[in-house]
MOPAC internal coordinates of N, CA, C and O (Angstrom, degrees):
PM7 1SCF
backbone

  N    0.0000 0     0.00 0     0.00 0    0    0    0
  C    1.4470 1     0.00 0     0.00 0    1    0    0
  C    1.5246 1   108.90 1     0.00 0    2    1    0
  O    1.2310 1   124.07 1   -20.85 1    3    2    1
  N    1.3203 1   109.79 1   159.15 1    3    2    1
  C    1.5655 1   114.16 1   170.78 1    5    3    2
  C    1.5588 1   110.92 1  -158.14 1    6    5    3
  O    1.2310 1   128.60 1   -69.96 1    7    6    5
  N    1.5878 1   101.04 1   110.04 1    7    6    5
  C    1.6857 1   132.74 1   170.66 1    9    7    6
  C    1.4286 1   113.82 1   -50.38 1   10    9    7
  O    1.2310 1   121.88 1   -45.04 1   11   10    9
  N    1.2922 1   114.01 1   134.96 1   11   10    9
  C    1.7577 1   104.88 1   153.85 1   13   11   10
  C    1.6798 1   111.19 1  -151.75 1   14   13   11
  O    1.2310 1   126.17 1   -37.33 1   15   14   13
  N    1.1020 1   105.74 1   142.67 1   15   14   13
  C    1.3400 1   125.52 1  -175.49 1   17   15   14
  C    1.5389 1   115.33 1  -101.82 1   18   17   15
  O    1.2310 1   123.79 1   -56.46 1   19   18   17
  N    1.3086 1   110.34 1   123.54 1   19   18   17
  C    1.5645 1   108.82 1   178.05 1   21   19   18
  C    1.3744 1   103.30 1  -119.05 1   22   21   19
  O    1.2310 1   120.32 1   -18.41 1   23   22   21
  N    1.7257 1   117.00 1   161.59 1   23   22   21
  C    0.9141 1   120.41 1  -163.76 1   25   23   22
  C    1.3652 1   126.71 1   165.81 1   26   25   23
  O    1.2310 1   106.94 1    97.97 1   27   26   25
  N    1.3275 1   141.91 1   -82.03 1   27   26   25
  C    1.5733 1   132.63 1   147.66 1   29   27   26
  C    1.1003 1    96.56 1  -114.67 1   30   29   27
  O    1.2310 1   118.48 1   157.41 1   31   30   29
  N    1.3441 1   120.51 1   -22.59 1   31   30   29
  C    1.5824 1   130.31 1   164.09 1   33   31   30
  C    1.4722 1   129.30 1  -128.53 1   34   33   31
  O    1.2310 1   120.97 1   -35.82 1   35   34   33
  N    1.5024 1   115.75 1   144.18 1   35   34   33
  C    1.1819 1   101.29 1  -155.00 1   37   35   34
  C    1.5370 1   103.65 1  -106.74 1   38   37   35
  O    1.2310 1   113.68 1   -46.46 1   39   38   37
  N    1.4621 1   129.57 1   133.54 1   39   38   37
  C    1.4220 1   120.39 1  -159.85 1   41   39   38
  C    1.5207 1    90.53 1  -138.80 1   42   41   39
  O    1.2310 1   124.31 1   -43.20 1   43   42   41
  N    2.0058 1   109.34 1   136.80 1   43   42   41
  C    1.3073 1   116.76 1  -158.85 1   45   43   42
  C    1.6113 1    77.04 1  -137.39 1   46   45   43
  O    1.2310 1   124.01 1   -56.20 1   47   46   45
  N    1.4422 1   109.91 1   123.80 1   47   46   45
  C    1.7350 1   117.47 1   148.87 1   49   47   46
  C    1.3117 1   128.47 1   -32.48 1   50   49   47
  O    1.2310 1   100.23 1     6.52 1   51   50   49
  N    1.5104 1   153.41 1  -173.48 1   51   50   49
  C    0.8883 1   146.49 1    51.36 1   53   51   50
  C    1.5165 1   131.69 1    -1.27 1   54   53   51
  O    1.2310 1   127.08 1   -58.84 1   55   54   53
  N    1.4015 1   103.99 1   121.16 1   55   54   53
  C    1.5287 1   114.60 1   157.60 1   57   55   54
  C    1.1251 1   118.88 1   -17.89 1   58   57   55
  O    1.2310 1   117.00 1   -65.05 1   59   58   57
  N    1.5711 1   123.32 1   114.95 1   59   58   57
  C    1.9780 1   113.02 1   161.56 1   61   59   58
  C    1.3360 1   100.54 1   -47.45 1   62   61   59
  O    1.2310 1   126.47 1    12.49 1   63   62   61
  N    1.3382 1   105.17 1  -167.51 1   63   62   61
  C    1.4659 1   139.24 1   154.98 1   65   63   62
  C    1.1325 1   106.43 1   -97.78 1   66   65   63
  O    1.2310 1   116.50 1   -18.24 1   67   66   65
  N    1.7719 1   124.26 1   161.76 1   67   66   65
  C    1.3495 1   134.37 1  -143.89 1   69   67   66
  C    1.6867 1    83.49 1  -123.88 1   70   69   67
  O    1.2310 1   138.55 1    -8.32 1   71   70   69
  N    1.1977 1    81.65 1   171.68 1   71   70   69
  C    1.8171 1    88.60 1  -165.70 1   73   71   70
  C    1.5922 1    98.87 1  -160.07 1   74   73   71
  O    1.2310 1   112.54 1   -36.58 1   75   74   73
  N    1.5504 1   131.68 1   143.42 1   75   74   73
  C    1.4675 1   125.90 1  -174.23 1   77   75   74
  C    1.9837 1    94.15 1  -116.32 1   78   77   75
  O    1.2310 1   131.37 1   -15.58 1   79   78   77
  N    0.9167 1    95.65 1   164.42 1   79   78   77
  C    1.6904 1   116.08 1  -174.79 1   81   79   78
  C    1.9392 1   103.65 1  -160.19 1   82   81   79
  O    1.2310 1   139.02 1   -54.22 1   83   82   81
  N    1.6222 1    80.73 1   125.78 1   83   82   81
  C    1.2780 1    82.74 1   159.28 1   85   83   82
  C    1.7441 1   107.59 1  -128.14 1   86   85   83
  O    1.2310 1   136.60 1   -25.04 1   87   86   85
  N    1.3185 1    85.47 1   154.96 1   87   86   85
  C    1.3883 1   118.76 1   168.63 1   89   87   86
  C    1.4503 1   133.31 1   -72.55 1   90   89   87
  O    1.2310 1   104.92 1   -57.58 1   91   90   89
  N    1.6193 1   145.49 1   122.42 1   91   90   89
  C    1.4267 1   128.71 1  -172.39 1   93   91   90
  C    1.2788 1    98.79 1  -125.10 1   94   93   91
  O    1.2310 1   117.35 1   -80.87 1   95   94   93
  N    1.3693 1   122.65 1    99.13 1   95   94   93
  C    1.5979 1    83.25 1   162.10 1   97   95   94
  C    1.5563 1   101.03 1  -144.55 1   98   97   95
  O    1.2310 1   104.37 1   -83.61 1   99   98   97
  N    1.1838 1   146.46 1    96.39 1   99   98   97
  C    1.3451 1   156.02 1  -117.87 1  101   99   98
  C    2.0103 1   100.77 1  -114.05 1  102  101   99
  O    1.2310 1   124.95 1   -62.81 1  103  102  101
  N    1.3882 1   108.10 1   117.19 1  103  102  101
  C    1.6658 1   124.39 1  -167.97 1  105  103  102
  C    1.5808 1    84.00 1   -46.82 1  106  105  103
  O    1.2310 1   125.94 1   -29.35 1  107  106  105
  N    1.7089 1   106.18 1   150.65 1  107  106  105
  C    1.6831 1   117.87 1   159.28 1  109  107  106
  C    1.6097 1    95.66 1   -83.61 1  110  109  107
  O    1.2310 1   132.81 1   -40.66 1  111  110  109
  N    1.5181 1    92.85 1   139.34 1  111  110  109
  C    1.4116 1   107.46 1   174.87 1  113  111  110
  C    1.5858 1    94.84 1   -78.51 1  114  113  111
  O    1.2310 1   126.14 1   -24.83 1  115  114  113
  N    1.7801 1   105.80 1   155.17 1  115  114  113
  C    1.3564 1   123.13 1   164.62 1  117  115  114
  C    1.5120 1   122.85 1   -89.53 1  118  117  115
  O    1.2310 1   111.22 1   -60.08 1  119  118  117
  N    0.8889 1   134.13 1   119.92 1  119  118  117
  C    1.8886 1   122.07 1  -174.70 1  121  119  118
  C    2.1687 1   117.09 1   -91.00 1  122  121  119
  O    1.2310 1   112.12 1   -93.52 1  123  122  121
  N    1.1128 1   132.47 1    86.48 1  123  122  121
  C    1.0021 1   112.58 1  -139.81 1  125  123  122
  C    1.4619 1    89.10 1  -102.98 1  126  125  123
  O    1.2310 1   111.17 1   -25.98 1  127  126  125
  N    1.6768 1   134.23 1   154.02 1  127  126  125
  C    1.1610 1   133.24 1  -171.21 1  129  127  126
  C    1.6627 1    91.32 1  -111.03 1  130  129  127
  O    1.2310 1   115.92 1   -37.56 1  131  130  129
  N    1.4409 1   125.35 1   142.44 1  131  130  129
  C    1.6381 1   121.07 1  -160.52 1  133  131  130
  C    1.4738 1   101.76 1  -102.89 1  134  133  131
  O    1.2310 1   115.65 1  -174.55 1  135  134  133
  N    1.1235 1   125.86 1     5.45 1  135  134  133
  C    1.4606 1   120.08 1  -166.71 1  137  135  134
  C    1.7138 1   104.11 1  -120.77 1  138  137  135
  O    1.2310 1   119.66 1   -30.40 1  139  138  137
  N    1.4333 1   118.25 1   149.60 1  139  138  137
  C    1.1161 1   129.06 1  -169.30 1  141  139  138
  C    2.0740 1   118.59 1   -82.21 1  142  141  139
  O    1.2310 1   132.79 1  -171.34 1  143  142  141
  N    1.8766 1    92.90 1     8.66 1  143  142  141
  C    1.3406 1    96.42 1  -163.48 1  145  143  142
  C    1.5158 1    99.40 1  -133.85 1  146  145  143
  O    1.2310 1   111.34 1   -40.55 1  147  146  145
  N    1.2129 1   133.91 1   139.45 1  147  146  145
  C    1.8909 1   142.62 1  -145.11 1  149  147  146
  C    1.6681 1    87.02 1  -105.74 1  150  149  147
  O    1.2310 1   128.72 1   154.12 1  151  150  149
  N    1.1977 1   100.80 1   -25.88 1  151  150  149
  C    2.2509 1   101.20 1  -167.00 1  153  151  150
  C    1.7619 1    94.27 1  -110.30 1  154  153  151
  O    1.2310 1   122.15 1   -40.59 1  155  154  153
  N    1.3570 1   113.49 1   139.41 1  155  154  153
  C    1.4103 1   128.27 1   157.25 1  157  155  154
  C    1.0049 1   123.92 1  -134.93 1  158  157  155
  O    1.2310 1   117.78 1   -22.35 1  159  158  157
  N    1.0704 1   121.83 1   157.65 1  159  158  157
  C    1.6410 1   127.24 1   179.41 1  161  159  158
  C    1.5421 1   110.42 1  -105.80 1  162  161  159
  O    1.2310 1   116.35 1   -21.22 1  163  162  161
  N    1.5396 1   124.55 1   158.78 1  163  162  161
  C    1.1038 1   154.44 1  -151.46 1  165  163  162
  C    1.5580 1    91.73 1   -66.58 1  166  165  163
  O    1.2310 1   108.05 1   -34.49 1  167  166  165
  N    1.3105 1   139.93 1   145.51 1  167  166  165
  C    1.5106 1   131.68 1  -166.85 1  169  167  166
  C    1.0693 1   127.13 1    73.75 1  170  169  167
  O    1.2310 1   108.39 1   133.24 1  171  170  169
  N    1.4129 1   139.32 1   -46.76 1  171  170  169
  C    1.3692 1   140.18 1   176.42 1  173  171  170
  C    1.2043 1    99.41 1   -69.74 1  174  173  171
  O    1.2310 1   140.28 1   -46.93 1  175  174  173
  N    1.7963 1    78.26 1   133.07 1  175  174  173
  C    1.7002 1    97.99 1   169.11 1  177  175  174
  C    2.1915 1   112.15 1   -80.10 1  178  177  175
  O    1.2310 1   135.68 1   -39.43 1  179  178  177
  N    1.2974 1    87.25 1   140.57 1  179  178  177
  C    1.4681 1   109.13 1  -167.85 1  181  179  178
  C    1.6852 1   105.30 1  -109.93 1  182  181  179
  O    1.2310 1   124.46 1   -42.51 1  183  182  181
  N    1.4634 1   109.05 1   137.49 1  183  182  181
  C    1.8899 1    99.42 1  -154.41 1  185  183  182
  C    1.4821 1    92.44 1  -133.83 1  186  185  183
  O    1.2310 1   112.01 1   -58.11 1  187  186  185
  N    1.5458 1   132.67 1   121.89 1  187  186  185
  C    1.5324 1   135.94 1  -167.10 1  189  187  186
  C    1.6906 1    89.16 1  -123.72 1  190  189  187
  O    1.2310 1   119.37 1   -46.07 1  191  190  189
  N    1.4297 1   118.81 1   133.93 1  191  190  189
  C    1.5999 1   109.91 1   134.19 1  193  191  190
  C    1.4936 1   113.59 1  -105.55 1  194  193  191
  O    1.2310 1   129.00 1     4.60 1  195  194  193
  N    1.5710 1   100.27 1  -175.40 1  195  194  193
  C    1.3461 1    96.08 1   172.95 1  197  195  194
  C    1.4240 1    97.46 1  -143.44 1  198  197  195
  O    1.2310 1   117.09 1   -36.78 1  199  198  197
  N    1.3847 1   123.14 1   143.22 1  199  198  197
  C    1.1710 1   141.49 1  -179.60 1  201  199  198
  C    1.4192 1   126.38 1  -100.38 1  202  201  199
  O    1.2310 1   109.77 1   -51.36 1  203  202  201
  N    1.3625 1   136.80 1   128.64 1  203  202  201
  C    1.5513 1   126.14 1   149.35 1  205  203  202
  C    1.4295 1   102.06 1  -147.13 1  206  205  203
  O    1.2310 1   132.71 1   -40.76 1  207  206  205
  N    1.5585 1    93.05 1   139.24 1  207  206  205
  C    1.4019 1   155.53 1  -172.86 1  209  207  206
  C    1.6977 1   108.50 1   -34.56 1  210  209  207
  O    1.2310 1   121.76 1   161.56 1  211  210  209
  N    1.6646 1   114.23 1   -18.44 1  211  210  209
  C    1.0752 1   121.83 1  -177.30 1  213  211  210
  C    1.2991 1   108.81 1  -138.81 1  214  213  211
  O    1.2310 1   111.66 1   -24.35 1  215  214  213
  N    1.7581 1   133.33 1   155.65 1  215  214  213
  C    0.8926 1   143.79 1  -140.06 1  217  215  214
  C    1.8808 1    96.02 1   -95.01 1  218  217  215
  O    1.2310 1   122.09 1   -16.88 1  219  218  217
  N    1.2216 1   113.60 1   163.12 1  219  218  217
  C    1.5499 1   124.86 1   157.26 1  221  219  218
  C    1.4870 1   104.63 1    80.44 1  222  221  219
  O    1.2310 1   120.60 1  -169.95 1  223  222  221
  N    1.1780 1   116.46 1    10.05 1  223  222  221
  C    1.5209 1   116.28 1   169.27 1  225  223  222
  C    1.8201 1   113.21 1   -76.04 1  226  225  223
  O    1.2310 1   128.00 1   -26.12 1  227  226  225
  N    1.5212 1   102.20 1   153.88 1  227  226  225
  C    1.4267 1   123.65 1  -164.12 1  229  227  226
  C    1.8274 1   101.37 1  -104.18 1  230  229  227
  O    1.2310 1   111.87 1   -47.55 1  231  230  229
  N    0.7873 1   132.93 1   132.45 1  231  230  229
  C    1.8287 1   103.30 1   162.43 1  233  231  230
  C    1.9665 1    95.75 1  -128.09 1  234  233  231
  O    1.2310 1   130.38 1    -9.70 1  235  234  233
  N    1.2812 1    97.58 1   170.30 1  235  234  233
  C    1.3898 1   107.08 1   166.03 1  237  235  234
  C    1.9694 1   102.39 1  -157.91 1  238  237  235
  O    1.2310 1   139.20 1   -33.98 1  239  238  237
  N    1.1084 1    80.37 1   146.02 1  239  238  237
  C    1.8773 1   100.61 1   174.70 1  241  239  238
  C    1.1605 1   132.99 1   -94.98 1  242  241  239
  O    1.2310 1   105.43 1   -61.43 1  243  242  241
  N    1.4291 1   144.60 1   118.57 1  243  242  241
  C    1.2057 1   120.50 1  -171.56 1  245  243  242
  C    1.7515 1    89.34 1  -125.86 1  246  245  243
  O    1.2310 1   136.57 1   -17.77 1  247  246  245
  N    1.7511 1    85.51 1   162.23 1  247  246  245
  C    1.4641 1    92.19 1   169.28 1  249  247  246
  C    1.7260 1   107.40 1  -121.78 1  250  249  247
  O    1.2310 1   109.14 1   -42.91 1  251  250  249
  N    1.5883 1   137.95 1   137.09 1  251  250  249
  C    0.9817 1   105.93 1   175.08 1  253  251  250
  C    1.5704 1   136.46 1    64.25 1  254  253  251
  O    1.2310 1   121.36 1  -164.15 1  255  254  253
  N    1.4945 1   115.00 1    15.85 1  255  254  253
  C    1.8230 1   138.72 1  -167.95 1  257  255  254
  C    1.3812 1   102.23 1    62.74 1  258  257  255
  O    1.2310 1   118.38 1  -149.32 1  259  258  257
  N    1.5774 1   120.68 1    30.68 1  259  258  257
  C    0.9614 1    89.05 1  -162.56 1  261  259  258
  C    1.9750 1    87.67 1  -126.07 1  262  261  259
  O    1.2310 1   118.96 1   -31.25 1  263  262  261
  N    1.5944 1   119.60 1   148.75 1  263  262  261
  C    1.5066 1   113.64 1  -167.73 1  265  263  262
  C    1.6928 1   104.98 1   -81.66 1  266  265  263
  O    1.2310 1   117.13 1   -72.77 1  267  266  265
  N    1.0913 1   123.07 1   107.23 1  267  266  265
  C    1.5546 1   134.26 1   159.88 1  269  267  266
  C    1.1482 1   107.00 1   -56.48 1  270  269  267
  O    1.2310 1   114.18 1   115.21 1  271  270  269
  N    1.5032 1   128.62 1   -64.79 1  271  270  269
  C    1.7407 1   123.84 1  -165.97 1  273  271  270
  C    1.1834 1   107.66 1  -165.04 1  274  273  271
  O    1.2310 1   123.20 1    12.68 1  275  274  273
  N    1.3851 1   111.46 1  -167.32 1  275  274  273
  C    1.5438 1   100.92 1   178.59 1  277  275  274
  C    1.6191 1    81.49 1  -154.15 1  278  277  275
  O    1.2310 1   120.28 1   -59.36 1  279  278  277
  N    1.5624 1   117.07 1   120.64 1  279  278  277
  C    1.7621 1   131.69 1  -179.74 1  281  279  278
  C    1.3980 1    95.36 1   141.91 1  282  281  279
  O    1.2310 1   136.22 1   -32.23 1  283  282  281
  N    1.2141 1    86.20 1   147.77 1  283  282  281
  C    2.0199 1   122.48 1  -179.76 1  285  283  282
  C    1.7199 1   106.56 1   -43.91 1  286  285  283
  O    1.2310 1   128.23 1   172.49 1  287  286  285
  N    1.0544 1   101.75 1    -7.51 1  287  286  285
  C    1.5821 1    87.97 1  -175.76 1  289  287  286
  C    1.7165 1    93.46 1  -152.13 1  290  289  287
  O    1.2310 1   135.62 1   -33.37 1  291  290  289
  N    1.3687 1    87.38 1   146.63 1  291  290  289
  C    1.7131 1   114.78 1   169.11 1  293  291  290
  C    1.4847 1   128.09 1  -118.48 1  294  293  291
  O    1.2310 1    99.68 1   -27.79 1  295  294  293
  N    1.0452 1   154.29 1   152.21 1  295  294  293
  C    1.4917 1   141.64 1   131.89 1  297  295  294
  C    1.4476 1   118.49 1  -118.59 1  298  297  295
  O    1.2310 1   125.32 1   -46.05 1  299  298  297
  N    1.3157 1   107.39 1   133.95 1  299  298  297
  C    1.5144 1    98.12 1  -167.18 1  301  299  298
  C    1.5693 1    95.49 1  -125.90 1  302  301  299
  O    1.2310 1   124.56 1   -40.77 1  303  302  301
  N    1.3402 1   108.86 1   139.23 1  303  302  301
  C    1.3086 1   120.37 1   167.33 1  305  303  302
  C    1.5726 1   132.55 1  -113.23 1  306  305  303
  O    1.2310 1   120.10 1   180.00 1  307  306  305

């Protein structure tokens, strides 16, 4: 940054020093259920993606702690 004061005289700073900042603040993923029906029955396969809002994201699924896959979409039967 650089201050200046006016007045009967006019007085201008020196340049700060530069300084870096980062920023965190990470998109909420979307959870989307793929089928057109809220009730299923026992056997049918059931199909979720998941979405976020910004590019270069990774996802993975687990069922149970356990790793199913790793991509935007699942179906689990």
């Amino acid at each position: 940054c650089k201050a200046k004061r006016m007045g009967k005289k006019l007085f201008i700073t020196n340049q700060s020093d530069t300084t870096t900042i980062h920023v965190s603040d990470p998109p909420t993923p979307t959870l989307k259920l793929l089928s057109p029906w809220s009730e299923v029955f026992k056997n049918e396969d059931l199909g979720f993606s998941c979405e976020v809002s910004s590019p270069e994201w990774t996802f993975t699924w687990s069922r149970d702690e356990t790793t199913l896959q790793k991509d935007s979409l699942v179906i689990l039967n």
